[in-house]
Structures are given as C-alpha cells and as structure tokens.
C-alpha positions as CSV (number, residue, x, y, z in Angstrom):
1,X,21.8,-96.2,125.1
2,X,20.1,-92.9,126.8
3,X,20.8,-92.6,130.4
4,X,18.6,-91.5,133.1
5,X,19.2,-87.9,134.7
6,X,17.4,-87.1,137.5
7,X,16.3,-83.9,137.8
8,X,16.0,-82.4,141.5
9,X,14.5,-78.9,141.9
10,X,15.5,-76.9,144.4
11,X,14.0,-73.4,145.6
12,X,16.0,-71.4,147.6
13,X,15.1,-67.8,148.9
14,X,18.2,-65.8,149.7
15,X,18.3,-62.7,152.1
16,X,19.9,-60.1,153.7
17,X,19.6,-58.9,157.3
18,X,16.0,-56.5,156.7
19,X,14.2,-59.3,154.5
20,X,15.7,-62.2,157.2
21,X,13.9,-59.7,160.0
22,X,10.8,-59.9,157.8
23,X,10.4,-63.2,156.7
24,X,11.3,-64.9,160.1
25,X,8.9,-63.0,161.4
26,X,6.1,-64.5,158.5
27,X,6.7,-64.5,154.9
28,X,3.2,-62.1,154.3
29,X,4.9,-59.4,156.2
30,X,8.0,-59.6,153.9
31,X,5.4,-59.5,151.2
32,X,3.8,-56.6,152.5
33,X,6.8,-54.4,153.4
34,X,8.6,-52.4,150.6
35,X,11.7,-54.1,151.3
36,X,13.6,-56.3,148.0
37,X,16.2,-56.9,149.4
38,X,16.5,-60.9,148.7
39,X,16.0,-63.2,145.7
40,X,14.6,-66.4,144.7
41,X,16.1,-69.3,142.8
42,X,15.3,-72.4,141.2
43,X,18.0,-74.7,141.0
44,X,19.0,-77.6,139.5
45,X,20.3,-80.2,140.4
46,X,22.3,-78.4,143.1
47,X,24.1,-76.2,140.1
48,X,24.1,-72.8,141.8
49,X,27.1,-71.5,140.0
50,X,25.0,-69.8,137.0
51,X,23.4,-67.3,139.8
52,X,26.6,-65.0,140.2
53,X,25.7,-63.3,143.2
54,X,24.1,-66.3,144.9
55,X,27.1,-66.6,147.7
56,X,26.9,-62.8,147.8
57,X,23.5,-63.2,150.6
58,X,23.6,-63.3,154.3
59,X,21.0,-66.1,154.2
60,X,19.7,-68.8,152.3
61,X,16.5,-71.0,153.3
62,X,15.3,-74.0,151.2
63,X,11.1,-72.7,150.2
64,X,8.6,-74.7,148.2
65,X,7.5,-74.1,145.5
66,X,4.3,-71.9,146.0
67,X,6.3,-69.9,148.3
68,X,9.1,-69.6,145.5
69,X,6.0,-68.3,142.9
70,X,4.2,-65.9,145.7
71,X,7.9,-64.3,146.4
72,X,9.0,-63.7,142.8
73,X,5.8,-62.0,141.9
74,X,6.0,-60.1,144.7
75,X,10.3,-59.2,144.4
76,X,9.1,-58.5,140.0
77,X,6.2,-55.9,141.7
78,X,8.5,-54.2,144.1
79,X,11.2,-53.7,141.2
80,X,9.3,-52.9,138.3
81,X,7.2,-49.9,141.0
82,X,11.4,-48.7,141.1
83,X,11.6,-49.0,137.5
84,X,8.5,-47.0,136.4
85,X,9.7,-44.1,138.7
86,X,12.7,-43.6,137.0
C-alpha cells in the first residue's frame, strides 16, 4: 500500500543587511542595484537542512513563486558578470 506525501513548496529569499535595505524598499530596486548579497531557495517540505549556509542570513522572507524565478535570474546575472571578469 503507497502512502500519500504531500509535497509543500516553500520559497524563501534570504538576505543580509544591503539587499534587506533594497528589497524593503521594492524588490525592482534590489533587482536593479549590483548588490548579491542574498539567495533564493526552494524548499521542501520545510527540509532546509541541505542549504548549508541557509541559518548563515540576517533575514529570511517567505516570496512566491514568480518572485523566487525573477530573483534567481537576476542573483545567476549578477554572478556570472563577477565570473566572466575574472
């Protein structure tokens, strides 16, 4: 007999102080500045302990999901531009 798991996604942006400032202010101003200093996870089922720094932010606010896709794009842009300079 299968049981029935449920799956509950949760997206969580986590922060420090500059990227709070920014996105308290509006997320498009985070998204505009050159700061990438936060992250973005999807998590299941509550099971944060695979992301080994996620206790390491100042802050951590619950997003949906479109605003979980516009802010990973935008954190994988900032870092790759630092990549390709090196």
């Amino acid at each position: 007999m299968l049981s029935s798991i449920s799956n509950k996604t949760n997206y969580v942006l986590c922060l420090n102080e500059e990227a709070k400032y920014l996105y308290m202010n509006s997320k498009q101003q985070l998204i505009r500045s050159k700061c990438h200093d936060f992250m973005v996870y999807k998590v299941l089922n509550g099971n944060t302990g695979i992301f080994l720094d996620y206790n390491d932010w100042l802050e951590k606010i619950e997003i949906d999901v479109d605003t979980f896709l516009e802010l990973h794009l935008n954190l994988c842009q900032k870092i790759g531009k630092i990549i390709r300079k090196k």
